[in-house]
N, C-alpha and C positions, 0 to 999 in steps of 0.2 A: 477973283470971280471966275468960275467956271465958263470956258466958253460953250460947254454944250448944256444947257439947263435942261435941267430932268422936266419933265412932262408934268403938267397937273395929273394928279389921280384921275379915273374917271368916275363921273358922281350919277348914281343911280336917279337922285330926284331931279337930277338935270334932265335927262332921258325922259323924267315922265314928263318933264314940265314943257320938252320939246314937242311928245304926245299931244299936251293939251293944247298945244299954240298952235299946231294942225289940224285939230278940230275945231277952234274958234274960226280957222280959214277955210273950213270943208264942210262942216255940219251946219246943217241945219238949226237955227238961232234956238227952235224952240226943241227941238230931240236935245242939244247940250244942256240947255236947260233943266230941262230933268236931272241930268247924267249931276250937273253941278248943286241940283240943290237936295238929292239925296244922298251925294257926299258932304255937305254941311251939315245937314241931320244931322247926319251919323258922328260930325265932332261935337256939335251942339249938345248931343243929347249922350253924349258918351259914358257908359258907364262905372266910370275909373276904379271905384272902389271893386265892383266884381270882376276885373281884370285880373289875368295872373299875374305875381307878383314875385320881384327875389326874396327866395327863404322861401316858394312852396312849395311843399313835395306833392310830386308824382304818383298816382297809384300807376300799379299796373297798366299796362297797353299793349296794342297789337295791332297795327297798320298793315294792310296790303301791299305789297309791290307790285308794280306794274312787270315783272317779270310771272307776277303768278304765286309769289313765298310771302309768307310772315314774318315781320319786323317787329321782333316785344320788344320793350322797354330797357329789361335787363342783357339784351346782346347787345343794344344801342351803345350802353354805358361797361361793358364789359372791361374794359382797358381802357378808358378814361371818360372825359366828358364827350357829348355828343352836341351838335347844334340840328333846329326841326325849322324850317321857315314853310310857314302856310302862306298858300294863295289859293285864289278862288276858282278857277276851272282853266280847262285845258285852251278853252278859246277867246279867252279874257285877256284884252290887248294889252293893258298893262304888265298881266304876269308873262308873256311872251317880251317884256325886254327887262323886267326882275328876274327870271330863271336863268337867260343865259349872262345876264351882268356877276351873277353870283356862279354861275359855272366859270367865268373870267376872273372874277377879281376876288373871290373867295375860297372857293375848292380848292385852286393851288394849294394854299397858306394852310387849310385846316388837312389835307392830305398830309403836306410835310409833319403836322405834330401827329399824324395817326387817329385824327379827330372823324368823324364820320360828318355827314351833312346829308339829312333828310329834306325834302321839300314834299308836303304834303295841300292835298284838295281831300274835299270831300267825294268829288266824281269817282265813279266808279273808277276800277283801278284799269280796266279794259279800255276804258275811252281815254286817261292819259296816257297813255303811250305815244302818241302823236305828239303831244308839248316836247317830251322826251328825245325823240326820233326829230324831229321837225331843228332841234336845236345841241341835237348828238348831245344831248349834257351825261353826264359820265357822275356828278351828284345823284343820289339815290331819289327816287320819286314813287310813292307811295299815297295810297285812299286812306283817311278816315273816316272808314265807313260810318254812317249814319250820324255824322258828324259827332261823334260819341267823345273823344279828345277834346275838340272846339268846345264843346258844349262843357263840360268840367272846368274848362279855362276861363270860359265866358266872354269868349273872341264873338260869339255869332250876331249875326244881323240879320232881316228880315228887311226883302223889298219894300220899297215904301209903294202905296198905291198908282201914283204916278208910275213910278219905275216896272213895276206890274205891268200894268198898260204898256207901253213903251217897249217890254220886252215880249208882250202876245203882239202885240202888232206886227213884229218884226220877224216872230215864228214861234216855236215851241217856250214854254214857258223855262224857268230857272231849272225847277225837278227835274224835268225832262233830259234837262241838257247834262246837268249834273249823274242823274240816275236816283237820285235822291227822292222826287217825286215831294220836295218841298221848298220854301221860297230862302231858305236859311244859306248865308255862306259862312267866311271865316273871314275875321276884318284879318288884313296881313299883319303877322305878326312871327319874332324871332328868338327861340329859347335857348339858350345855354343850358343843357341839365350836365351837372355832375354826377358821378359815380354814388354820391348818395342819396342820386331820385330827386334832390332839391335844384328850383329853379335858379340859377344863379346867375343871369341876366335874359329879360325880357322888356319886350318893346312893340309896342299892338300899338298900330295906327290904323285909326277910326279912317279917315280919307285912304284910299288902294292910289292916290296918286302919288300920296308922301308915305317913301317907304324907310329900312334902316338902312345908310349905308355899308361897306363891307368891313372896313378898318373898326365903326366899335364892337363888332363882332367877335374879330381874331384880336381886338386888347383886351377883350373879354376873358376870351379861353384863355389867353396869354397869364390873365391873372389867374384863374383860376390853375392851370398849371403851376405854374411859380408856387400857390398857394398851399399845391399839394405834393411840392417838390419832385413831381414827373418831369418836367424839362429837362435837368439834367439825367435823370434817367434814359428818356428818349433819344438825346443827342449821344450817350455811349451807347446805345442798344441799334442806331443809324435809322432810327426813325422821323429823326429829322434833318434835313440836307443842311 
């Protein structure tokens, strides 16, 4: 038996579940309330069949960078697969501990095989630069504008009216903050695309509290590699450590 045991992994939906247990002890009974029953909606009423799916291809695309450049589709996947994780805006307290858990416990892993890792909002590309900045992530972060992606995938949701309320109360509306000038986000969700445009793993959770961890990610691409005998390529070429 090992006398130094290795560490648990660190698990991303522990972190939100640690989130939600300090707003059950901060918030206000009836603001969480909202907050929690138009995250059950949104499992309830989920729309699984118009979810993207493995085996679907890709058309074209073109994301903003928060540097100010264009990100298509086909540079993404240029030299192999790419992975795309959406979240919902720059000041969304959940994606502020999803971006940098996956700047930690993922980027490494997808760096070593030459894999890219995009994390996209619909917010304009101007206003996230602070998530960016605020958490040095070194992962690519990128707008989809007009939620033009989300929407082909059928990730998107709509405030529920309560939620509406709840967030005019508290200042500018959803559009506003987004730049979007509509109530639409992106449920969080995480794509494997391969070299051939096809989605070859995804995982959209309707609840932004329950997200994917990092490890089925990189067994993803892992496969996906293997599958298309770039690994050993990679490891002679020193693209992977």
């Amino acid at each position: 038996m090992s006398e130094h045991p290795q560490p648990h992994p660190e698990s991303l939906n522990q972190l939100l579940a640690d989130l939600h247990a300090e707003r059950l002890r901060s918030w206000d009974p009836a603001a969480l309330q909202v907050n929690i029953d138009q995250r059950q909606r949104l499992v309830d009423e989920a729309p699984q069949r118009h979810f993207v799916k493995v085996g679907d291809l890709l058309p074209a695309f073109e994301l903003k960078t928060v540097e100010g450049g264009l990100l298509g589709l086909d540079e993404l996947i240029d030299n192999g697969p790419a992975v795309l994780v959406f979240f919902r805006f720059a000041g969304c307290p959940a994606c502020n501990i999803a971006l940098p858990y996956y700047e930690r416990n993922l980027q490494p892993a997808l760096r070593k095989r030459g894999v890219p890792l995009v994390a996209l909002s619909p917010q304009v590309a101007g206003r996230l630069v602070e998530i960016r900045d605020r958490h040095q992530l070194t992962l690519q972060v990128a707008s989809d504008r007009n939620n033009a992606l989300g929407r082909h995938l059928g990730i998107l949701y709509s405030f529920d009216d309560a939620s509406r309320q709840a967030s005019l109360a508290k200042g500018p509306g959803i559009g506003e903050v987004t730049g979007t000038g509509t109530w639409e986000l992106p449920q969080p969700t995480v794509l494997v695309i391969g070299r051939d445009r096809r989605v070859h793993y995804a995982q959209v959770s309707p609840d932004w509290l329950v997200r994917t961890e990092a490890q089925p990610i990189i067994d993803a691409v892992d496969a996906l590699l293997a599958a298309s005998g770039d690994i050993p390529h990679r490891v002679r070429s020193g693209r992977v450590g």
